[in-house]
C-alpha positions as CSV (number, residue, x, y, z in Angstrom):
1,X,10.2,5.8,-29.4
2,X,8.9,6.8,-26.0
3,X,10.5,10.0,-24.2
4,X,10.0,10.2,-20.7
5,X,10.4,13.2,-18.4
6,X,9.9,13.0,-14.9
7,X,9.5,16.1,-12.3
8,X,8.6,16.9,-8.7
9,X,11.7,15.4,-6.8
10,X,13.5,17.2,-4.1
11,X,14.6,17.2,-0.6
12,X,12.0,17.3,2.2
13,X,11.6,16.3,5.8
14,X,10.6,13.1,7.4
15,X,7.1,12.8,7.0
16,X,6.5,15.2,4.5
17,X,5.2,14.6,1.0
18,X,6.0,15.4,-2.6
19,X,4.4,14.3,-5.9
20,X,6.3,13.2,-9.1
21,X,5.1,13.4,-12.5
22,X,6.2,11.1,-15.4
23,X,4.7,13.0,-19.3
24,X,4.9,10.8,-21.8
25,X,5.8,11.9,-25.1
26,X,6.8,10.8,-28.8
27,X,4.9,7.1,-30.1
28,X,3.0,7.1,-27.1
29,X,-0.2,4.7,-28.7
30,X,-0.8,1.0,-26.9
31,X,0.6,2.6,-23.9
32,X,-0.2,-0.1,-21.0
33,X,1.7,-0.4,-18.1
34,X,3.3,2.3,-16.3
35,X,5.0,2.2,-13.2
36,X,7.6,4.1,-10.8
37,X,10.8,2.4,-10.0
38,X,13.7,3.9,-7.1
39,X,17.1,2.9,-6.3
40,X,18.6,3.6,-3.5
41,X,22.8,3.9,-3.1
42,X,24.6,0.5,-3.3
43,X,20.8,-0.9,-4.2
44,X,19.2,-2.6,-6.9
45,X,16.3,-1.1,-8.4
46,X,13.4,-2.1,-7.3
47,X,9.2,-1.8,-8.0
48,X,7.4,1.1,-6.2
49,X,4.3,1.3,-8.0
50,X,2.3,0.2,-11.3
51,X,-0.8,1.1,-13.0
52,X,-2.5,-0.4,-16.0
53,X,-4.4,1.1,-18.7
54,X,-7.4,-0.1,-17.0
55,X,-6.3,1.9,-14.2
56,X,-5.4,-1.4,-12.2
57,X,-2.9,-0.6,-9.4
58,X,-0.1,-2.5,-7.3
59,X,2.2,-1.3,-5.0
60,X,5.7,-2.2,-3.0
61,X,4.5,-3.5,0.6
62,X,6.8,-0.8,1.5
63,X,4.8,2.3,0.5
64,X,1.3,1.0,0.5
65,X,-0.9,3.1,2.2
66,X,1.5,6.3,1.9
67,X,2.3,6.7,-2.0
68,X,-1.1,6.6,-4.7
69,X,-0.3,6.1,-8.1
70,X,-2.2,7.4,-10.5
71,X,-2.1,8.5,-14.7
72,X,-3.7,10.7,-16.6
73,X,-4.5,9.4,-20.5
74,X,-5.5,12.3,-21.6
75,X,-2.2,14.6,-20.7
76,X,0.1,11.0,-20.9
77,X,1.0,11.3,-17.1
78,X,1.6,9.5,-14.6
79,X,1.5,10.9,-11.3
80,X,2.9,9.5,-8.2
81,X,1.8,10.8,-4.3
82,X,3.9,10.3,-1.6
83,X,3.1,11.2,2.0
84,X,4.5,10.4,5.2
85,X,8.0,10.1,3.9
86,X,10.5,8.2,5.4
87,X,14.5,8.8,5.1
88,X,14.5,4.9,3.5
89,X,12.1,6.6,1.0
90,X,15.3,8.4,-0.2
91,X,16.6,7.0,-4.1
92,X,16.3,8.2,-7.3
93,X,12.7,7.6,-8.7
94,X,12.1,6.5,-12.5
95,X,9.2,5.7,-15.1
96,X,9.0,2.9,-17.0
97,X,6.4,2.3,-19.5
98,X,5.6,-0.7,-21.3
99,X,4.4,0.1,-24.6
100,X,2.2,-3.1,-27.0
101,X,3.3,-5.7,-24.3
102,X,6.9,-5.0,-25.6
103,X,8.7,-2.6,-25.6
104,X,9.9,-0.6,-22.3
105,X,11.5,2.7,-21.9
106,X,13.0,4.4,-18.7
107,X,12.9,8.3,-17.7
108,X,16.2,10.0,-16.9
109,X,15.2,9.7,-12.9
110,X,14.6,12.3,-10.1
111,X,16.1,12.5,-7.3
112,X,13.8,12.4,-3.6
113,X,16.1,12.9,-0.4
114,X,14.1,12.6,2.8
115,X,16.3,14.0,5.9
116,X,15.5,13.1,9.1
């Protein structure tokens, strides 16, 4: 098993920035994809962001060039940057990691409201 804890949500202004963090914890070997998710009310979840191992990155048309994804292997974190918010930005956020090409586990979400 995988445990997931994400951080750094929160309520801030239109254009502003915040940065979650996603620490990984438990059987956390052959680690390879992670990625942020959100989903908005009355939405489907949808991608944000990934990052591979290798460090490999892809992101939503939506956020590129405002959010950077980024992890940390040696801490088991996954970082994600968001600036120049925009009140669609508002969902909750989750981690996912895929763990030896298999399995998949969530985080419990945080919650990002960006007021106009």
């Amino acid at each position: 098993q995988v445990q997931l804890v994400e951080s750094g949500g929160g309520l801030v202004q239109a254009g502003g920035s915040l940065r979650l963090s996603c620490a990984a914890s438990g059987n956390i070997f052959n680690i390879n994809t992670m990625g942020w998710y959100r989903q908005a009310p009355g939405k489907q979840r949808e991608l944000v962001a990934t990052i591979t191992n290798g460090g490999s990155t892809n992101y939503a048309d939506s956020v590129k060039g405002r959010f950077t994804i980024s992890r940390d292997n040696a801490r088991n974190t996954m970082y994600l940057q968001m600036n120049s918010l925009k009140p669609e930005d508002t969902a909750v956020y989750y981690c996912k990691v895929v763990r030896g090409f298999i399995n998949v586990y969530w985080g419990q979400g945080t919650q990002v409201t960006v007021s106009s």
